[in-house]
C-alpha positions in Angstrom: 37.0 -9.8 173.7 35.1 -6.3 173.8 32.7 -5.8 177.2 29.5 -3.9 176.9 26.8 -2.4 179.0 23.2 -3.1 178.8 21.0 -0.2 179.8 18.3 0.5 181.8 16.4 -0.1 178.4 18.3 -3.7 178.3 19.4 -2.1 175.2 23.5 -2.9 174.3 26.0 -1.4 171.7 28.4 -3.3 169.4 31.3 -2.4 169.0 32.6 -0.2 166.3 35.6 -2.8 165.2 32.9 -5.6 165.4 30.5 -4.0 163.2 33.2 -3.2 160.7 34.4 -7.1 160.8 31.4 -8.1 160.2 29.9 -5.5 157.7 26.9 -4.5 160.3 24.7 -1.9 158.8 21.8 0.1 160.3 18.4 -1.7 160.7 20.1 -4.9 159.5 18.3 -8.3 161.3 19.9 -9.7 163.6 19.0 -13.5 165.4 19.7 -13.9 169.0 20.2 -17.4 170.5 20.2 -18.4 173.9 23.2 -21.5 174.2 24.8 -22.7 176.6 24.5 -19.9 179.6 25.6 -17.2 177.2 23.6 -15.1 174.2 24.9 -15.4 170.3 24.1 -12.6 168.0 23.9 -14.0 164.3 23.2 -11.7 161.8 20.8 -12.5 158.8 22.5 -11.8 155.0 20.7 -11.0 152.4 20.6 -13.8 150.0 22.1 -12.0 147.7 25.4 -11.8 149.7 25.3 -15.4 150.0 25.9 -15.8 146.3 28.7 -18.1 145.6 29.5 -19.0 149.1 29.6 -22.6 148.6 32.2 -22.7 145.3 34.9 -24.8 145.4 33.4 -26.9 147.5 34.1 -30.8 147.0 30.6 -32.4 145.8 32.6 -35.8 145.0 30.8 -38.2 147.5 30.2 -42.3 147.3 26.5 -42.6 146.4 24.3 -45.5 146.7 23.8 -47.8 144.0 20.1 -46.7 143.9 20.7 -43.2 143.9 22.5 -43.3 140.8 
């Protein structure tokens, strides 16, 4: 775990290993959460980037008679 400093400007700085992990880029969105007593940064992909995510996932589930 990587400790920052916010600013006067309550502005903070990720870190550079953190950025590469998680392929940051310049004027990128980013969500921020309030949970639990401490702030989560989520960033928003591009929809594009989410293509394919799911594959390989098991869609084999019991259905109800009626939604066959």
């Amino acid at each position: 775990m990587q400790a920052v400093t916010v600013s006067p400007k309550f502005q903070i700085v990720i870190p550079r290993p953190v950025r590469d992990h998680l392929h940051l880029r310049p004027g990128q969105k980013i969500q921020i959460m309030e949970y639990e007593e401490r702030i989560e940064l989520v960033p928003e992909r591009d929809i594009a980037e989410l293509r394919g995510f799911v594959k390989g996932i098991d869609t084999s589930v019991d259905r109800e008679v009626d939604r066959l």
